[in-house]
C-alpha positions in Angstrom: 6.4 12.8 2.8 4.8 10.6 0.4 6.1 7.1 2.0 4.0 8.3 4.9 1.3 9.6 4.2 -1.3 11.1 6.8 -5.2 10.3 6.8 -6.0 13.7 8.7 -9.5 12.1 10.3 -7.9 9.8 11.1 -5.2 11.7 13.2 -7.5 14.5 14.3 -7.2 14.8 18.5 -4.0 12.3 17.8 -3.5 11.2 21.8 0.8 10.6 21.1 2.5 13.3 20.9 5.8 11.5 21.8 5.5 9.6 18.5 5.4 11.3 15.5 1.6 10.7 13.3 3.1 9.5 10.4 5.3 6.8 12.3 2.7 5.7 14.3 0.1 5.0 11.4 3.3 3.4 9.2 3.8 0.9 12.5 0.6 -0.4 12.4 0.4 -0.8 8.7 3.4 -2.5 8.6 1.8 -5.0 11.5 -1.6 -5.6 9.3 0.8 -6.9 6.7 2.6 -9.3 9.1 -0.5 -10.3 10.6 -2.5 -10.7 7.1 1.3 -12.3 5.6 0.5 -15.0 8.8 -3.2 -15.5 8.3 -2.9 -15.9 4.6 0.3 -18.4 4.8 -2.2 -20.3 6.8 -5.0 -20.5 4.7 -3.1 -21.0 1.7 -2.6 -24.6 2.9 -6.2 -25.2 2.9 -6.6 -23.5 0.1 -4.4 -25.3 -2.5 -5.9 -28.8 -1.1 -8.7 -27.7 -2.2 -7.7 -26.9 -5.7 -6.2 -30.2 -5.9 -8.7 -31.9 -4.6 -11.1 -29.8 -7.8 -7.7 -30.5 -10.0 -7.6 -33.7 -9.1 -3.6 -33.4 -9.9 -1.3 -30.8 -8.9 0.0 -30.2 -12.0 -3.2 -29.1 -13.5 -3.7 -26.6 -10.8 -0.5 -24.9 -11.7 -1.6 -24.1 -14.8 -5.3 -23.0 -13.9 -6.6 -19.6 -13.8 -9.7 -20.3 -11.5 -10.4 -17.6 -8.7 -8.7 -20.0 -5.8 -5.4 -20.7 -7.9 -5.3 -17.1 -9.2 -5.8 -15.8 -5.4 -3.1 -18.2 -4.3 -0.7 -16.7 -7.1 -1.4 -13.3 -6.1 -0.8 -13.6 -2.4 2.2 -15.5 -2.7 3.1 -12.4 -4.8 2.5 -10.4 -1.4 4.6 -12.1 0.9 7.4 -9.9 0.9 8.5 -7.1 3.5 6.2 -4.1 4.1 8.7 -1.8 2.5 9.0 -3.5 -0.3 5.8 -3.1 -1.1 3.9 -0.9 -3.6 2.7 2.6 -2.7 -0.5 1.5 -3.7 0.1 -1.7 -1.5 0.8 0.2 1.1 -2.3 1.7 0.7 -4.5 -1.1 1.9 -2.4 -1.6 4.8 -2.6 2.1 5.9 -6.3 1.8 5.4 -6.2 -0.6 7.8 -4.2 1.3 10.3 -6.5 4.1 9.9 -9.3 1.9 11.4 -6.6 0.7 14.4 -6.3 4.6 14.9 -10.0 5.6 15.1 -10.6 2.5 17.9 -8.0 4.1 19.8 -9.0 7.4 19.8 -13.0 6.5 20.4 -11.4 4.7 23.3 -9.3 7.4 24.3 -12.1 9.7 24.2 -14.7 7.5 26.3 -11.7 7.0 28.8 -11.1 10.5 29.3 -14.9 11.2 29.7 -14.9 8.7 32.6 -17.3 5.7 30.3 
């Protein structure tokens, strides 16, 4: 299925059988967005003092194209639902999960050998 795509080093000795691959690595990339959608709404704060502070008026920042105001732009962009994000979106986010997976299963692995 294209939506779900499978990363197959990622999923090689998969340790839950009881939850289908695909579902699991969509799970977790949907909770790197939430988690990244929380850390950036956060910084974003910081962020646009900042630029105002560089600005010196807020109106002038809305009209800047400097990396901080651009970044701000783009995230904002971002903070939507995981599915309604881009394949390619997605993408990052699966990346991410594929990283989740591999500590899990490196875990697994020294758990089972008794480390």
């Amino acid at each position: 299925c294209p939506e779900r795509p499978v990363c197959p080093d990622a999923m090689q000795g998969y340790p839950y059988p009881m939850i289908p691959r695909g579902e699991l690595r969509e799970e977790l990339a949907e909770a790197e967005h939430e988690q990244w959608m929380r850390w950036a709404k956060n910084l974003i704060p910081e962020l646009k003092q900042l630029v105002q502070h560089h600005h010196g008026r807020e109106e002038e920042a809305g009209n800047c194209h400097c990396k901080s105001c651009d970044r701000i732009k783009r995230w904002e962009k971002l903070f939507i639902p995981y599915s309604e994000l881009t394949h390619e979106q997605k993408e990052q986010d699966r990346k991410e999960a594929d990283i989740v997976l591999g500590k899990v299963k490196q875990a697994l692995l020294l758990a089972k050998e008794g480390k």
